[in-house]
mmCIF file as Biopython writes it, N, C-alpha, C and O atoms, coordinates in Angstrom:
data_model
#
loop_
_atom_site.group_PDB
_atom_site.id
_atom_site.type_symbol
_atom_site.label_atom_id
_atom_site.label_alt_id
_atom_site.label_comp_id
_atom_site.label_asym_id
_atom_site.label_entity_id
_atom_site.label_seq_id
_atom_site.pdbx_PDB_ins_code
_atom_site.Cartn_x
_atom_site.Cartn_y
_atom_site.Cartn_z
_atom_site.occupancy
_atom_site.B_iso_or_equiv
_atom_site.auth_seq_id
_atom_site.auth_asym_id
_atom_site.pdbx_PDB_model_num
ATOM 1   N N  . UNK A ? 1  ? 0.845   -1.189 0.000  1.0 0.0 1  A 1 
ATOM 2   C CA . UNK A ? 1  ? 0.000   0.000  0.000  1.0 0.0 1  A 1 
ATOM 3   C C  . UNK A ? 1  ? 0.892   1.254  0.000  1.0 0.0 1  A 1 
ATOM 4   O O  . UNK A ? 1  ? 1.468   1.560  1.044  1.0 0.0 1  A 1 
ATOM 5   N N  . UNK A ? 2  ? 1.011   1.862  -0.909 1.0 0.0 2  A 1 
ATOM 6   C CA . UNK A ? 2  ? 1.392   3.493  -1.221 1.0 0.0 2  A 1 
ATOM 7   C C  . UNK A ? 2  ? 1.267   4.233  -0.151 1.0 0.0 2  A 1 
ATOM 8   O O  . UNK A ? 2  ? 0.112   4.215  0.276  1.0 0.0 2  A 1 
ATOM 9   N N  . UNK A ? 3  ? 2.163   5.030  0.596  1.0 0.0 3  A 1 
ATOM 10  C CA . UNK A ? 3  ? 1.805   6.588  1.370  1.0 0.0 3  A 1 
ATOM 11  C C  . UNK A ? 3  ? 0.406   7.090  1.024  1.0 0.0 3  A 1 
ATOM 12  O O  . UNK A ? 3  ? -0.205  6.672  0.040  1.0 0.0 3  A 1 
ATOM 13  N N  . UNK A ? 4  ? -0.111  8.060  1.924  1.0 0.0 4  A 1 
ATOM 14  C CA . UNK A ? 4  ? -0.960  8.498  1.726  1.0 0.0 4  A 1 
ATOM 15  C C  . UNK A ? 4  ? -0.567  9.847  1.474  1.0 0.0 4  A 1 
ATOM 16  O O  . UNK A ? 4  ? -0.044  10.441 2.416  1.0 0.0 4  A 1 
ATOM 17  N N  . UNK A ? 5  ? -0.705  10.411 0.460  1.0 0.0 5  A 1 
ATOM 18  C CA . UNK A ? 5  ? -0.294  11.882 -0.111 1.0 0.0 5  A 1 
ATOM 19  C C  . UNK A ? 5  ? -1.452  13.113 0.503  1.0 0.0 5  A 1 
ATOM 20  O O  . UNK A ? 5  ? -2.649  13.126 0.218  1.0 0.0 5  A 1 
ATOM 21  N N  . UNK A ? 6  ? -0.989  13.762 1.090  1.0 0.0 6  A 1 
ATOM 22  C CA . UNK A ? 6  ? -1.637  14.933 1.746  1.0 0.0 6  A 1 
ATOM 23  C C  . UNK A ? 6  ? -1.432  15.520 0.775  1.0 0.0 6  A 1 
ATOM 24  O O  . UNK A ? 6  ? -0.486  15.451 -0.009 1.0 0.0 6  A 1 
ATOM 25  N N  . UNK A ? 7  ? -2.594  16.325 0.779  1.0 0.0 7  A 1 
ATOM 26  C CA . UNK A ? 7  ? -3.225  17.501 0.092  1.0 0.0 7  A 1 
ATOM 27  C C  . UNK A ? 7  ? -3.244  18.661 0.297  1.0 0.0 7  A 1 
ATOM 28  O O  . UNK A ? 7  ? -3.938  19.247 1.127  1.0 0.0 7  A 1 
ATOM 29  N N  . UNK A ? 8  ? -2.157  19.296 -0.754 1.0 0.0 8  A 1 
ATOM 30  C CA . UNK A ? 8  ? -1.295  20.140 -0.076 1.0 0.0 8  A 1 
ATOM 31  C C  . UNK A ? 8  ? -2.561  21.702 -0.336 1.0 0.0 8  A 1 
ATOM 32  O O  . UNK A ? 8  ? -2.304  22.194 0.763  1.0 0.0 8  A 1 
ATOM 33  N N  . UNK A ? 9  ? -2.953  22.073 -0.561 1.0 0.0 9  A 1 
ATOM 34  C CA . UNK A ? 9  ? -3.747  22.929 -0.867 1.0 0.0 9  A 1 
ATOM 35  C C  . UNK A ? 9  ? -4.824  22.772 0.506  1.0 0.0 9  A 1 
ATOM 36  O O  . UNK A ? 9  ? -5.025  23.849 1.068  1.0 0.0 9  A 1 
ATOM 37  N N  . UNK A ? 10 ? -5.355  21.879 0.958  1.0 0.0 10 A 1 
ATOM 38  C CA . UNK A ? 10 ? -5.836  21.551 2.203  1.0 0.0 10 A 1 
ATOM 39  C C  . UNK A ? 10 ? -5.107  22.158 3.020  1.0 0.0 10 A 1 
ATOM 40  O O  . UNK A ? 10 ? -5.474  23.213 3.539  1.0 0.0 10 A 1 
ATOM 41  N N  . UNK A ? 11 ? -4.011  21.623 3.258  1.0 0.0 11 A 1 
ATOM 42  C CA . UNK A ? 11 ? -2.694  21.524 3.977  1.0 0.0 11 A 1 
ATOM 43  C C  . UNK A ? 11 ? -2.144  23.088 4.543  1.0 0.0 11 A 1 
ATOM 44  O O  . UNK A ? 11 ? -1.641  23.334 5.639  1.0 0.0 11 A 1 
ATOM 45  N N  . UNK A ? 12 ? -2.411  24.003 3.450  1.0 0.0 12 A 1 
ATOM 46  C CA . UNK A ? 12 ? -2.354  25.620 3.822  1.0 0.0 12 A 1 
ATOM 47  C C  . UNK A ? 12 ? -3.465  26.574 4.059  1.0 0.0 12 A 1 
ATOM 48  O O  . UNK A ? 12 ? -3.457  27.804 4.084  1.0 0.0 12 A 1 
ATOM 49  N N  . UNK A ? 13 ? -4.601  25.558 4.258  1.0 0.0 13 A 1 
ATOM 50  C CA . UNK A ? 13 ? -5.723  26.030 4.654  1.0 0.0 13 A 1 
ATOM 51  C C  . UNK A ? 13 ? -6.327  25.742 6.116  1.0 0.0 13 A 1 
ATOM 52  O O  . UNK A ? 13 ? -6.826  26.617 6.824  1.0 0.0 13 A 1 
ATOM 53  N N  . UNK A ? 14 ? -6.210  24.400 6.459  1.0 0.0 14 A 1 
ATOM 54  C CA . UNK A ? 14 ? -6.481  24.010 7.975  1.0 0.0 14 A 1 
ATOM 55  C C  . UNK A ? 14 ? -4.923  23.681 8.891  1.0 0.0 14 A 1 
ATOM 56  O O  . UNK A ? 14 ? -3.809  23.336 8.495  1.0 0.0 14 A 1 
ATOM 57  N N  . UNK A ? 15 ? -5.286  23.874 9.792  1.0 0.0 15 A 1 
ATOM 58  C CA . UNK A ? 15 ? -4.777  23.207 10.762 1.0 0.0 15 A 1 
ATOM 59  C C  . UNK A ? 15 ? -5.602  22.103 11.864 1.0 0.0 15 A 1 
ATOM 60  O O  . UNK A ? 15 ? -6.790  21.806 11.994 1.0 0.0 15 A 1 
ATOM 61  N N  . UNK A ? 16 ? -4.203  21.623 12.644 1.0 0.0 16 A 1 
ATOM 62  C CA . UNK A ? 16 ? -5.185  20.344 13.141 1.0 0.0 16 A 1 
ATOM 63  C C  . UNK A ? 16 ? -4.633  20.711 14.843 1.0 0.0 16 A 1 
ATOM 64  O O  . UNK A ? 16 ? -3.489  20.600 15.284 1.0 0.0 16 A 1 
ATOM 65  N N  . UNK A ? 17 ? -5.649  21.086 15.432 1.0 0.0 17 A 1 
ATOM 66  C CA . UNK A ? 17 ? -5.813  21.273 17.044 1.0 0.0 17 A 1 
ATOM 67  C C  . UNK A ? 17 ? -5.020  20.212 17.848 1.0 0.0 17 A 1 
ATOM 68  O O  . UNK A ? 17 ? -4.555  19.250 17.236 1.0 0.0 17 A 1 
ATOM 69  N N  . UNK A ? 18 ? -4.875  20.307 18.915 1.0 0.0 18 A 1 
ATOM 70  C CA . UNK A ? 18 ? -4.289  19.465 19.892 1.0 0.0 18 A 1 
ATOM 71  C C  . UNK A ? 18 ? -5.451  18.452 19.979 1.0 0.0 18 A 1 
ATOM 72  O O  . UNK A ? 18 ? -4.966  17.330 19.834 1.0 0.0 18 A 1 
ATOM 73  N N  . UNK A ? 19 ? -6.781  18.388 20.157 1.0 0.0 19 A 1 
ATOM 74  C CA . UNK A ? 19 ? -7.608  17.822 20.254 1.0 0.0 19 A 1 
ATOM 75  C C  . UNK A ? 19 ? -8.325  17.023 19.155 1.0 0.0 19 A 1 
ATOM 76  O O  . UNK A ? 19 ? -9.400  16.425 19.108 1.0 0.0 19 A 1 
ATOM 77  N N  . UNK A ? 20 ? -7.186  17.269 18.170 1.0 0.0 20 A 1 
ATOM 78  C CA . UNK A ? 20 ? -8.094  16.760 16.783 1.0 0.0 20 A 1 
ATOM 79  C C  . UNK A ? 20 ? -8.814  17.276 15.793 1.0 0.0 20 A 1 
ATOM 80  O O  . UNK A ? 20 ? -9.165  16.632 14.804 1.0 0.0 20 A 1 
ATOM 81  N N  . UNK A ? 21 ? -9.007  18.160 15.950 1.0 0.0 21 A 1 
ATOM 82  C CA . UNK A ? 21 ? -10.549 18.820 15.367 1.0 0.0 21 A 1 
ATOM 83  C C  . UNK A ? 21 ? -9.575  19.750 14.406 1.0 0.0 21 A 1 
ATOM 84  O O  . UNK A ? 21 ? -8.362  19.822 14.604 1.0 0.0 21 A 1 
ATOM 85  N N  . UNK A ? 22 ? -10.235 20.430 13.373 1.0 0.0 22 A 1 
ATOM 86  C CA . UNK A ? 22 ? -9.642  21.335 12.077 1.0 0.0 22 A 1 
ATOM 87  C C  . UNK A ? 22 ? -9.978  22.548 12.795 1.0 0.0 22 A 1 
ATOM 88  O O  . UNK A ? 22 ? -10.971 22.717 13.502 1.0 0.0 22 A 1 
ATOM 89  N N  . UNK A ? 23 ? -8.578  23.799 12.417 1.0 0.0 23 A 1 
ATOM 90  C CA . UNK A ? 23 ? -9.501  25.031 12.579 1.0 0.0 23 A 1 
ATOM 91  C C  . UNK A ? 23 ? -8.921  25.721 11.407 1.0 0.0 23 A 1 
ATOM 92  O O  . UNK A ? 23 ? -7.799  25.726 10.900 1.0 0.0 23 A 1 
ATOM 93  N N  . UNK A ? 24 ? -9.954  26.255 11.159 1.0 0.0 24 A 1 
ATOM 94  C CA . UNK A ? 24 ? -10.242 27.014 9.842  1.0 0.0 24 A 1 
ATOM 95  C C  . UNK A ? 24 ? -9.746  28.873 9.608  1.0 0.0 24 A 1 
ATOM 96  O O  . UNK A ? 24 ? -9.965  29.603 10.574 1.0 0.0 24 A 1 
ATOM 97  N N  . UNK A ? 25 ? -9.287  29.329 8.690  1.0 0.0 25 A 1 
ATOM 98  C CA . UNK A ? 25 ? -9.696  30.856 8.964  1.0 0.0 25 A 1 
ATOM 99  C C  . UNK A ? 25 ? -10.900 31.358 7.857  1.0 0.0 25 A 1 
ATOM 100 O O  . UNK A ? 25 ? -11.096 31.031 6.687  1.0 0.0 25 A 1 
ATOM 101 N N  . UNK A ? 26 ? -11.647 32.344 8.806  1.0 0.0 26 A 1 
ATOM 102 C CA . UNK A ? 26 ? -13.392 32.619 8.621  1.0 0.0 26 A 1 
ATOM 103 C C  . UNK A ? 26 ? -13.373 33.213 6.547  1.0 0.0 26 A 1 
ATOM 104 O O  . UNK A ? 26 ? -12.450 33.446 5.767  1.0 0.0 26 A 1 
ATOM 105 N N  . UNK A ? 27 ? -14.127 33.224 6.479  1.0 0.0 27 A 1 
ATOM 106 C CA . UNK A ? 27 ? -14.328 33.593 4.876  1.0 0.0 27 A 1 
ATOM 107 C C  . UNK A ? 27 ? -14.668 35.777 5.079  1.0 0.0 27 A 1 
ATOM 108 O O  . UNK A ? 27 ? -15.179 36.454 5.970  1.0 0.0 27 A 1 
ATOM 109 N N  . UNK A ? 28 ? -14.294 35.978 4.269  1.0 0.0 28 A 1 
ATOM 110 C CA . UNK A ? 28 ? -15.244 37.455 3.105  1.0 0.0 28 A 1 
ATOM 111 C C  . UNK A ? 28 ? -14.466 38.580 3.981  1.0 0.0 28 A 1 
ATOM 112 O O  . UNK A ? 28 ? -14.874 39.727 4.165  1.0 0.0 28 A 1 
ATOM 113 N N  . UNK A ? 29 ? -12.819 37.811 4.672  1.0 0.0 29 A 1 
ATOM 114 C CA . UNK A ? 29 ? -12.348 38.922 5.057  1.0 0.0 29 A 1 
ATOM 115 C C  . UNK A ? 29 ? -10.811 39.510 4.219  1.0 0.0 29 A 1 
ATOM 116 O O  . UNK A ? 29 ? -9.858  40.145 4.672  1.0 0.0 29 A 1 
ATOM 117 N N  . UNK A ? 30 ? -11.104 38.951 2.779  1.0 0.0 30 A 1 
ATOM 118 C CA . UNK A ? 30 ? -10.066 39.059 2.244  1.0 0.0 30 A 1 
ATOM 119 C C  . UNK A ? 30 ? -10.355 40.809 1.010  1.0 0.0 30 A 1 
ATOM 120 O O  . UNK A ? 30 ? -9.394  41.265 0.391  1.0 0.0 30 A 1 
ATOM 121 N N  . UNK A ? 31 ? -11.221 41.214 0.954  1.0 0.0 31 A 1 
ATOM 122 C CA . UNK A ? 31 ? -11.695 42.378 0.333  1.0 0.0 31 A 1 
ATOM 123 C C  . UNK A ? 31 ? -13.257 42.672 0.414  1.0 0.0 31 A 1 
ATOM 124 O O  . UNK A ? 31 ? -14.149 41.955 0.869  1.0 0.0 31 A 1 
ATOM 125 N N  . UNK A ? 32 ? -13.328 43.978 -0.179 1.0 0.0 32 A 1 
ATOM 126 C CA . UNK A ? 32 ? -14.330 45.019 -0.084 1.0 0.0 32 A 1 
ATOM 127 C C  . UNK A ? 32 ? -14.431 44.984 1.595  1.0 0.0 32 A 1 
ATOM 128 O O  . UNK A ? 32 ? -15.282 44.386 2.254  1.0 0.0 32 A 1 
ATOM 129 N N  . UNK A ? 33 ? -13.376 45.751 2.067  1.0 0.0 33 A 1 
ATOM 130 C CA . UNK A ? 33 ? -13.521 45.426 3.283  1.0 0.0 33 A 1 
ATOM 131 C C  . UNK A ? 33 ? -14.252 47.060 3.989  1.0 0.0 33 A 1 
ATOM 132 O O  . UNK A ? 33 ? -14.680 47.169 5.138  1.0 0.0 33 A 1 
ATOM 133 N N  . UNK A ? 34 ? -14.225 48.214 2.906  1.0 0.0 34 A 1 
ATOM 134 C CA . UNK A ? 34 ? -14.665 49.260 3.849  1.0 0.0 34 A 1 
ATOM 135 C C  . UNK A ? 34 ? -15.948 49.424 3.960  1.0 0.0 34 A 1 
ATOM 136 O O  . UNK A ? 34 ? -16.381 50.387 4.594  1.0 0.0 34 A 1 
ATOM 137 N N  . UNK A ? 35 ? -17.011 48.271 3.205  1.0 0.0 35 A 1 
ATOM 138 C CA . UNK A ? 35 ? -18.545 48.554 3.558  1.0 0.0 35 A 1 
ATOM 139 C C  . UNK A ? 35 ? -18.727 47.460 5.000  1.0 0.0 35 A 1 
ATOM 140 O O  . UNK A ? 35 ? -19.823 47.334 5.547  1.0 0.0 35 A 1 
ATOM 141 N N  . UNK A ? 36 ? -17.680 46.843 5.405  1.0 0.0 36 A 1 
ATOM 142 C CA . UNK A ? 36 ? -17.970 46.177 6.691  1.0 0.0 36 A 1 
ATOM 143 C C  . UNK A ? 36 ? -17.379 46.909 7.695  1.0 0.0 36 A 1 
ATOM 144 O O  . UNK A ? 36 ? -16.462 47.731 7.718  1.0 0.0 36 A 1 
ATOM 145 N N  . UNK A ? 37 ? -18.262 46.327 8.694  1.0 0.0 37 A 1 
ATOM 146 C CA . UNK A ? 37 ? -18.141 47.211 9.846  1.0 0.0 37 A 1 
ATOM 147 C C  . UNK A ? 37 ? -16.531 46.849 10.795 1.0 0.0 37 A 1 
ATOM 148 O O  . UNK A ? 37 ? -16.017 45.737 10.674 1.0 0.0 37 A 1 
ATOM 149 N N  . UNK A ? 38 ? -16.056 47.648 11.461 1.0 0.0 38 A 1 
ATOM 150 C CA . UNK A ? 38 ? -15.085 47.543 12.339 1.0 0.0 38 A 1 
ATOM 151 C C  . UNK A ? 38 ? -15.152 46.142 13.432 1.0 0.0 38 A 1 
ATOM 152 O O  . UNK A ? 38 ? -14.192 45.484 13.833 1.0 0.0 38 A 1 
ATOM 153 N N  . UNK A ? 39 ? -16.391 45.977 13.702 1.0 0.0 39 A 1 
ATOM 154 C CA . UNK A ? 39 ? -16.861 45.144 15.033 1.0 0.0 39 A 1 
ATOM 155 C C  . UNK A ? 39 ? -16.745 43.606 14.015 1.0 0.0 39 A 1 
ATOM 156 O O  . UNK A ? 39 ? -16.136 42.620 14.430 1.0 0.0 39 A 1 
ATOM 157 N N  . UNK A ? 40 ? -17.513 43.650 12.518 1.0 0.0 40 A 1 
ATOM 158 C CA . UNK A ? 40 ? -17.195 42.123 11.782 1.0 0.0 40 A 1 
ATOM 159 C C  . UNK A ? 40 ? -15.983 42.102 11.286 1.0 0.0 40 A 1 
ATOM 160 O O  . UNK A ? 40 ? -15.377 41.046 11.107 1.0 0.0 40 A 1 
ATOM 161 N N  . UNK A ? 41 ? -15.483 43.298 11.002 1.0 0.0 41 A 1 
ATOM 162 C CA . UNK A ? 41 ? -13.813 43.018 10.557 1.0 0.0 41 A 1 
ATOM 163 C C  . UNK A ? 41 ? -12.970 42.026 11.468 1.0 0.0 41 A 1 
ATOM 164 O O  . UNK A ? 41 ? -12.460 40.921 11.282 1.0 0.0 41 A 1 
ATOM 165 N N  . UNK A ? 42 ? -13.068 43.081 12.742 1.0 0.0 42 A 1 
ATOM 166 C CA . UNK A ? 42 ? -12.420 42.487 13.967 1.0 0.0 42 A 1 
ATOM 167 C C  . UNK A ? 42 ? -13.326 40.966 14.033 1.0 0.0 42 A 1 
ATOM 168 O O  . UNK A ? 42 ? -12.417 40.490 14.712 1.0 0.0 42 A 1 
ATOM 169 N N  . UNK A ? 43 ? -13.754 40.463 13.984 1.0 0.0 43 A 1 
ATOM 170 C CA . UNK A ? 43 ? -14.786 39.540 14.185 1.0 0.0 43 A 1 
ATOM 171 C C  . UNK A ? 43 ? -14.038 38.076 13.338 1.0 0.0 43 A 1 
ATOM 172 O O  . UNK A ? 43 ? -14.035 36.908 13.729 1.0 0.0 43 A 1 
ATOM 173 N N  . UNK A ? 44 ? -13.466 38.644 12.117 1.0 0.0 44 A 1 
ATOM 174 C CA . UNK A ? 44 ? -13.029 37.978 10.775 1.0 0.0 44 A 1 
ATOM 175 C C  . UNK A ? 44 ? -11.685 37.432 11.180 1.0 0.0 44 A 1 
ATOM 176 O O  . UNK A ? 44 ? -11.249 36.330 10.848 1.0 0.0 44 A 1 
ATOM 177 N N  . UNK A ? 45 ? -11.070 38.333 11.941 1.0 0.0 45 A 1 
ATOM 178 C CA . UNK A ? 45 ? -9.788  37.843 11.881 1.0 0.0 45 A 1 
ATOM 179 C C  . UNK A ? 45 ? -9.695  36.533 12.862 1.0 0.0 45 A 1 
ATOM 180 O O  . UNK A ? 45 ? -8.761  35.803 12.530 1.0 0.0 45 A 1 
ATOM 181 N N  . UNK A ? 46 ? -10.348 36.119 13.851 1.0 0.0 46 A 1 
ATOM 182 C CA . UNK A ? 46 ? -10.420 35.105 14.778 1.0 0.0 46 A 1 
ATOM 183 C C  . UNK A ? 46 ? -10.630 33.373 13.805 1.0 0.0 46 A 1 
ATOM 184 O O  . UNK A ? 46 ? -11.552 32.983 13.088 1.0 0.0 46 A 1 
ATOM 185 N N  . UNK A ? 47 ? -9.517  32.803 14.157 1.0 0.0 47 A 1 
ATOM 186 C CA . UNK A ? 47 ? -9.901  31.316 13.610 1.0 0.0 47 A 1 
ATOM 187 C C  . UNK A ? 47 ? -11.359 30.860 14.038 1.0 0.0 47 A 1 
ATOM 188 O O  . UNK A ? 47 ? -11.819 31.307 15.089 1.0 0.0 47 A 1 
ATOM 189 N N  . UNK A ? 48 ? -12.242 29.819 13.113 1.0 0.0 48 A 1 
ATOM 190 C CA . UNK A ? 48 ? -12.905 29.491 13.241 1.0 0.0 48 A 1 
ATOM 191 C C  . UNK A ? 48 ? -12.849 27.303 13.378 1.0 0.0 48 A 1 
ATOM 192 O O  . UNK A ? 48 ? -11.802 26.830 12.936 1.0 0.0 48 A 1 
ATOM 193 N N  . UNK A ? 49 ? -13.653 26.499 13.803 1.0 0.0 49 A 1 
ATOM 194 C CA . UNK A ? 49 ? -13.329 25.045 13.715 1.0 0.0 49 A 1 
ATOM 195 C C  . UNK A ? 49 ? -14.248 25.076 12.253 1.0 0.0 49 A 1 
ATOM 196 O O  . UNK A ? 49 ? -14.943 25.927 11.697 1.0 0.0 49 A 1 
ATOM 197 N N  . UNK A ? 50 ? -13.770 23.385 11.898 1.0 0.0 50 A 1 
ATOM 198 C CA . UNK A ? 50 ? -14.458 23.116 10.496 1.0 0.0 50 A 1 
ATOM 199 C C  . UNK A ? 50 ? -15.832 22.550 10.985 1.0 0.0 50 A 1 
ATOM 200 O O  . UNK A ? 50 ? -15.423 21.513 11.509 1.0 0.0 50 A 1 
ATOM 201 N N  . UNK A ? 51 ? -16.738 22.539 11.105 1.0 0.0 51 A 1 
ATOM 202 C CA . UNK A ? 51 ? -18.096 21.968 11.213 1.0 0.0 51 A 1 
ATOM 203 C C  . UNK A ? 51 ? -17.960 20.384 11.370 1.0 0.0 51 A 1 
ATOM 204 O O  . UNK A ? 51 ? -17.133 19.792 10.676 1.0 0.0 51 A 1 
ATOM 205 N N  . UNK A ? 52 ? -18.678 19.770 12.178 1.0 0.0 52 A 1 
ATOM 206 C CA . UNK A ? 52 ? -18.376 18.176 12.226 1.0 0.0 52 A 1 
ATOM 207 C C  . UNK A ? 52 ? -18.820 17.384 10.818 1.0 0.0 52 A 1 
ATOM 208 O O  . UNK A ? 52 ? -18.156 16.516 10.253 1.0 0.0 52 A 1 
ATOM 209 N N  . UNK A ? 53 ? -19.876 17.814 10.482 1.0 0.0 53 A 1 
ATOM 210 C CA . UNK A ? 53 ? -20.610 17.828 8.876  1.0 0.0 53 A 1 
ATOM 211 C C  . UNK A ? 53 ? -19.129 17.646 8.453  1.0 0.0 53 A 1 
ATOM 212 O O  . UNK A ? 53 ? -18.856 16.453 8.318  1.0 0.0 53 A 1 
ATOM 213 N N  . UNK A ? 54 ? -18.134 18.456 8.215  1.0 0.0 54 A 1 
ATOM 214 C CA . UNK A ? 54 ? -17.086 19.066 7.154  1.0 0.0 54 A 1 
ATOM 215 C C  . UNK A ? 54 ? -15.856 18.304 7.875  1.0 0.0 54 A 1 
ATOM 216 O O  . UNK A ? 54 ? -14.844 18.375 7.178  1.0 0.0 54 A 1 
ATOM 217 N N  . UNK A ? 55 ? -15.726 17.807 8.720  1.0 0.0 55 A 1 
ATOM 218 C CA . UNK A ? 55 ? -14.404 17.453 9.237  1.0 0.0 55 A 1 
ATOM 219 C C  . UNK A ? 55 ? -14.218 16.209 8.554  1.0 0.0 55 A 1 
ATOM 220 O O  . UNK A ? 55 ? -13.131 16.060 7.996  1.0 0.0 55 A 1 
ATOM 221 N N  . UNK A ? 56 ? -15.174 15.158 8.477  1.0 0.0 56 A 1 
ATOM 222 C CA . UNK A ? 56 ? -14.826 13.977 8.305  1.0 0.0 56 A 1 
ATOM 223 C C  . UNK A ? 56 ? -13.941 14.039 6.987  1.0 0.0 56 A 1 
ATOM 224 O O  . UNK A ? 56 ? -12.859 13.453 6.950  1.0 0.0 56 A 1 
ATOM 225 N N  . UNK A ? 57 ? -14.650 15.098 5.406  1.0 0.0 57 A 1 
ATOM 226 C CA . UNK A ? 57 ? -13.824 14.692 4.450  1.0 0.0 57 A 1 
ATOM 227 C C  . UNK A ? 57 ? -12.766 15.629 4.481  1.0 0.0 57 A 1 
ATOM 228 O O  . UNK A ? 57 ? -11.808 15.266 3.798  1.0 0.0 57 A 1 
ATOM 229 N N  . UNK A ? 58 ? -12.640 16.620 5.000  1.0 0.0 58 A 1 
ATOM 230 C CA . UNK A ? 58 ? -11.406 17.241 5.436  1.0 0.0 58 A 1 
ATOM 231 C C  . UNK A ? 58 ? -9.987  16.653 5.818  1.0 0.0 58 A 1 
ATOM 232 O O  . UNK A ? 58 ? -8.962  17.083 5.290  1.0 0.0 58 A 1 
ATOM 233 N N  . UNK A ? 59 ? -9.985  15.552 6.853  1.0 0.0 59 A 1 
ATOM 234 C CA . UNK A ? 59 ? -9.199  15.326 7.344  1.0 0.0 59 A 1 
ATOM 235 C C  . UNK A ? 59 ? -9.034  13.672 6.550  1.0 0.0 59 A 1 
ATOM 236 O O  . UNK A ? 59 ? -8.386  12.714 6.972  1.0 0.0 59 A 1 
ATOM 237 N N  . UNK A ? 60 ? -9.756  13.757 5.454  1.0 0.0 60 A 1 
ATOM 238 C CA . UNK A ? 60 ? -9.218  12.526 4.856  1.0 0.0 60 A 1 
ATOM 239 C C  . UNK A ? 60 ? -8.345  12.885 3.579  1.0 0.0 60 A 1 
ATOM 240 O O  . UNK A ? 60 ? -7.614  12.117 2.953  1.0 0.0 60 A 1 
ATOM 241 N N  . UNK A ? 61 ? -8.600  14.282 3.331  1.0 0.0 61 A 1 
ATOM 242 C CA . UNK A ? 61 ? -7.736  14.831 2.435  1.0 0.0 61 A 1 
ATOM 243 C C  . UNK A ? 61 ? -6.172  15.595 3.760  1.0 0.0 61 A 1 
ATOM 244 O O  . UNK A ? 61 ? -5.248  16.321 3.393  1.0 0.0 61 A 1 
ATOM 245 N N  . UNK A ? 62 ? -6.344  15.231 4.784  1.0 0.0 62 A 1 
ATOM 246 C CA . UNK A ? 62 ? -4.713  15.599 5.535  1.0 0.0 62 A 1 
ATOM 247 C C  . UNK A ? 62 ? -4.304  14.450 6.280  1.0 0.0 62 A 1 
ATOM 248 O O  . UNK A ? 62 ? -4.334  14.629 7.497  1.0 0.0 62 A 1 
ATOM 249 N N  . UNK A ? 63 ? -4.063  13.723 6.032  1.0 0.0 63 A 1 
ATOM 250 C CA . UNK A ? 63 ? -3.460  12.236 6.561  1.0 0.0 63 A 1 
ATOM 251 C C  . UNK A ? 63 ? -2.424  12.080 7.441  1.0 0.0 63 A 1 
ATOM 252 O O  . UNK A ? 63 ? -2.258  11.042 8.081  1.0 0.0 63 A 1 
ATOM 253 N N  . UNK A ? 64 ? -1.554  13.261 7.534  1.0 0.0 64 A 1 
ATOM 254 C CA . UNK A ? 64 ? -0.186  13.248 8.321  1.0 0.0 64 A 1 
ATOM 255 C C  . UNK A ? 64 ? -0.861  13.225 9.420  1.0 0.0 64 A 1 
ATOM 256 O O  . UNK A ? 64 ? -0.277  13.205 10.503 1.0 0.0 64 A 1 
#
């Protein structure tokens, strides 16, 4: 049986917690950022986890 090749594009998108779980960074804070407010800006920058829904095929595309 072959290595399992991580997915590297995954790979610079999640990380994997001490506990297992993916954490994510949040979406729509990469432009048109001056019609949002200061309070969701600040809001944006905080990591978010991947949804349990979303973890399972997540972490079958990061194998390490």
């Amino acid at each position: 049986m072959p290595k399992a090749k991580t997915s590297r594009s995954a790979a610079k998108r999640f990380k994997k917690t001490a506990s297992g779980k993916l954490a994510r960074h949040k979406a729509l804070a990469g432009h048109l950022l001056t019609s949002k407010t200061r309070k969701r800006k600040r809001r944006l920058r905080k990591s978010a986890l991947v949804s349990d829904a979303d973890a399972r095929r997540m972490k079958r595309l990061l194998p390490g």
